[in-house]
N, C-alpha and C positions, 0 to 999 in steps of 0.2 A: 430790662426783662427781655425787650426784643434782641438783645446782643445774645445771651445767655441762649434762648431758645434756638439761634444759629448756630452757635458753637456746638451744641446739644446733637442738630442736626444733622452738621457735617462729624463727627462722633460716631453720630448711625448708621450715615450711608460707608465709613473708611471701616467700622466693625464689621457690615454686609459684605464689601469687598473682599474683607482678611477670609469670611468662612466660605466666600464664595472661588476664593484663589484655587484650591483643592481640583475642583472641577474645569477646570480650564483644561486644554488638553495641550498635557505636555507627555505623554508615552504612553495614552489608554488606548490612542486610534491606530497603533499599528497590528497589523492583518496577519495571520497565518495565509498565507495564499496560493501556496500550492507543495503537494507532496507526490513522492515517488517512494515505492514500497518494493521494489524490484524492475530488474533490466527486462533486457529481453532474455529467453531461455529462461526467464524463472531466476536470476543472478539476483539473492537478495542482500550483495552485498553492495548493489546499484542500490545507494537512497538517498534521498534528500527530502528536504524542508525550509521552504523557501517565505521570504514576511516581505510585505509591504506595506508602508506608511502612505496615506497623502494626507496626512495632517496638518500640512502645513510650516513653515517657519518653528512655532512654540511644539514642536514637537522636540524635544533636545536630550528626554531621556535623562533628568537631572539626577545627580547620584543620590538625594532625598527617598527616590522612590523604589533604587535599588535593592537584589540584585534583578534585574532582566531574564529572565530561561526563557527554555525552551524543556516544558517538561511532556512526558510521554507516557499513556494509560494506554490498559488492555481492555478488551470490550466492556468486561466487568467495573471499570473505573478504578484499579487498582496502579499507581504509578511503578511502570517499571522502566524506567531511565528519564533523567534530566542531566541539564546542563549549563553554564551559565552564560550570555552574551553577551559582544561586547556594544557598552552603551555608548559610546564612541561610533562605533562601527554602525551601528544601526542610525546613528544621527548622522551619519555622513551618506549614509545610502536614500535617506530621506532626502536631505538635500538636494540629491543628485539627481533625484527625481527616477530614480531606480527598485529593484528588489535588492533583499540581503539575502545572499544564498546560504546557508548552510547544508555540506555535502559532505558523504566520502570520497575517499581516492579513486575508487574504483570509481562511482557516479561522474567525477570529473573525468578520467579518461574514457567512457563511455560515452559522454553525451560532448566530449570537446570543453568542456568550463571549465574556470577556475571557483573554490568554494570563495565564501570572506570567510566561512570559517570550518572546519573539519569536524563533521557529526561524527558524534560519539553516543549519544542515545540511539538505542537500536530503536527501530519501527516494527511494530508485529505486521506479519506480511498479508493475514487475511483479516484480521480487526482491529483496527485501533484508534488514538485518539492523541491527535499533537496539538498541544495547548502553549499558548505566548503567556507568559506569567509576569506580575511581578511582586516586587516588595517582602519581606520575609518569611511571608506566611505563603508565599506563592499564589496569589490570587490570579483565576485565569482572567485574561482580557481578549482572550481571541484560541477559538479552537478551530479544526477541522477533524471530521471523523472519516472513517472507513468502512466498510462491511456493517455486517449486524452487530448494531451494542445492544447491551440490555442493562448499563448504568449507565449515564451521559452524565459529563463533565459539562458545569455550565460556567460560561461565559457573559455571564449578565452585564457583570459591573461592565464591560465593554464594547467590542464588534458584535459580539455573540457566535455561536456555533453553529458549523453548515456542516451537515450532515450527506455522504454522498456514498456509495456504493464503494467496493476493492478496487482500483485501478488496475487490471488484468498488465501482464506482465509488459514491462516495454513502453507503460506509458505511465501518465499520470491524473491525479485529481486536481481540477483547478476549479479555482474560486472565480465567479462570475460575477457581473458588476453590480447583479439582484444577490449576491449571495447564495447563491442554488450551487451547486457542485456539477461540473462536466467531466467527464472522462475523455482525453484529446492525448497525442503526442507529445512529448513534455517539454518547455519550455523556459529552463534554468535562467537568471536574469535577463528574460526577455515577456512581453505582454504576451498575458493568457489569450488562452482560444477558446473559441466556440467547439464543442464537443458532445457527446451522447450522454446523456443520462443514464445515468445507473441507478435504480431502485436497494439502498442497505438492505433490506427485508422484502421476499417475495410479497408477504403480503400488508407487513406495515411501512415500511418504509425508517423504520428503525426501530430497536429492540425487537425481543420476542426471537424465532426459532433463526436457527441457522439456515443459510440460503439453501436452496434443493439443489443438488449435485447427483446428474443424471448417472455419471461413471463415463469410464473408458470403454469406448468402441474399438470390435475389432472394423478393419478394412479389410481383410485378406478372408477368404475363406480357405483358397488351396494357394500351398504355396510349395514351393521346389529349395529342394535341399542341395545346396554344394556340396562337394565331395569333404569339405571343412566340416560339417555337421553341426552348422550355424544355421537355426532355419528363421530365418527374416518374416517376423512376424507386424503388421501394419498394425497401429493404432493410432485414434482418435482424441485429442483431449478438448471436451467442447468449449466453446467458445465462451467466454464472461465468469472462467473461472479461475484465474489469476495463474494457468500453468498444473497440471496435475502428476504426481508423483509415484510408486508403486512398487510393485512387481508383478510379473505374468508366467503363470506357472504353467507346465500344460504337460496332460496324465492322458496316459493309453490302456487299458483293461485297468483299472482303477490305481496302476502304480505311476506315479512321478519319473519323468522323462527327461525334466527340463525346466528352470526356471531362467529369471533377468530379470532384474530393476529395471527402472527405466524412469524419467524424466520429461514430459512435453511440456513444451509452450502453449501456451491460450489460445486455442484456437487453430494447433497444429497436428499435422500429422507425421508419425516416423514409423522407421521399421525397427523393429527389435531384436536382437538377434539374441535367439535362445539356444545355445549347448546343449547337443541331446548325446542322453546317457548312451552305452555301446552296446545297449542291448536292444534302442529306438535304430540307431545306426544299423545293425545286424540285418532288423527287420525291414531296414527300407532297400538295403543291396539283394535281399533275397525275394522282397515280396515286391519293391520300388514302390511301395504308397504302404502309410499309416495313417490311421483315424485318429484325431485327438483331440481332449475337450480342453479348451484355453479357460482357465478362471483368472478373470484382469481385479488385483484387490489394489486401488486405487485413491488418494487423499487431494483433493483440491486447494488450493493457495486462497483461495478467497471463503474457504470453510466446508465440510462433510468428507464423506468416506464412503466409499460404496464401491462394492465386489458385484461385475459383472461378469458374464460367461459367451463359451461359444462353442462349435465346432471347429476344427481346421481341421484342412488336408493337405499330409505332407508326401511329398511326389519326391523321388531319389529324382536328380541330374544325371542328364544323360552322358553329359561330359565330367 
């Protein structure tokens, strides 16, 4: 009897092992850990999506639990682009005690790196949500978010998901050793940095309204016309807003004189040079100054829209 009840035993403890094999970690513990959503200038064809493992040896990414992605949602939780990794590649970067980069072309000549592999899922540049997936059904094991969501992609079965603000143009969001998000200078297969925090949501911190987007400031009040009848108008794009975008039109007795698109960086200033119609020209060699009201209608990278105004005075060159 007492033979029977050992064999019995060891029986119970090798069936606990077999359902307990599952959970062993062999490719749940590798990390989403850092993203880039645009260069600098607002180039949002600078991106990347970068993973790291330290799980260990039995981290090996067995083809059982394949395929591996990299898949990509929009605020909303709706996926618009995935892609598949290589499980090979990701266990050699493990090993080597490294990140696994995935980048574009442009990302690698931008920032000096080589990708391991060539992102093909785009990134939305003011909200979104890159998730480490596997298995057929795509189960997330690891996300990172961006700006304001208002559905979140959960990553239970894994790391979990760190939710952190738009990284404004030129840098990036990185994963921190608590898992909190800092916004820092970006650092392609090399260790994260300590950086600023960004709030996804003025006031929750994720989901709910779109961040507050002050708009574009003018700089100039009066400015001088070259004899080209380009009149170089200053604006503002504030700070923490991923680069803002637009046009600036600007009208004298209530007709249109002059418009320009225009494009800034995060936190930069340019001049704009706006073409004035030959009737603004006329007015300025005869009278050498024109009143005119600038409306700046304006779109932010990290989310909102807003038409701000102004005065300007346009002074004819003397030369």
């Amino acid at each position: 009897m007492g033979r029977v009840r050992s064999i019995a035993a060891v029986v119970a403890v090798a069936s606990l092992a077999l359902f307990a094999a599952p959970a062993q970690a062999t490719f749940h513990l590798n990390k989403v850990n850092e993203v880039m959503v645009a260069g600098s200038g607002g180039n949002t064809a600078v991106q990347f999506v970068e993973f790291f493992d330290q799980g260990g040896p039995s981290e090996t990414f067995p083809p059982s639990f394949a395929p591996y992605k990299l898949v990509v949602f929009d605020r909303s939780g709706n996926k618009v682009g995935e892609q598949t990794l290589s499980a090979m590649g990701l266990s050699n970067a493990r090993a080597a005690g490294r990140p696994y980069l995935v980048s574009t072309a442009a990302a690698d000549a931008a920032l000096g790196v080589t990708g391991d592999e060539t992102l093909t899922a785009g990134l939305p540049p003011s909200a979104g949500q890159a998730c480490y997936t596997s298995g057929p059904s795509d189960t997330p094991y690891s996300c990172i978010t961006w700006g304001c969501i208002s559905k979140l992609v959960s990553a239970s079965a894994g790391t979990g998901t760190a939710q952190g603000g738009t990284p404004p143009a030129g840098t990036s969001a990185q994963r921190q050793p608590d898992d909190s998000i800092q916004i820092a200078p970006p650092t392609p297969k090399a260790a994260n940095k300590a950086g600023t925090k960004v709030a996804a949501c003025p006031t929750t911190g994720g989901g709910g309204p779109a961040p507050s987007f002050r708009g574009v400031t003018l700089t100039t009040r009066k400015v001088t016309v070259p004899k080209s009848g380009k009149a170089p108008v200053g604006l503002h794009c504030p700070a923490g807003t991923g680069s803002c975008s637009g046009r600036l039109t600007l009208t004298a007795g209530g007709k249109k004189i002059g418009s320009a698109s225009f494009k800034i960086a995060d936190g930069a200033t340019r001049l704009v040079k706006v073409k004035l119609s030959s009737s603004a020209k006329r007015t300025l060699a005869t009278k050498r100054k024109l009143s005119t009201k600038a409306s700046i209608k304006a779109s932010a990278a990290g989310g909102g829209t807003k038409t701000t105004s102004g005065t300007v005075q346009l002074v004819a060159s003397k030369h």
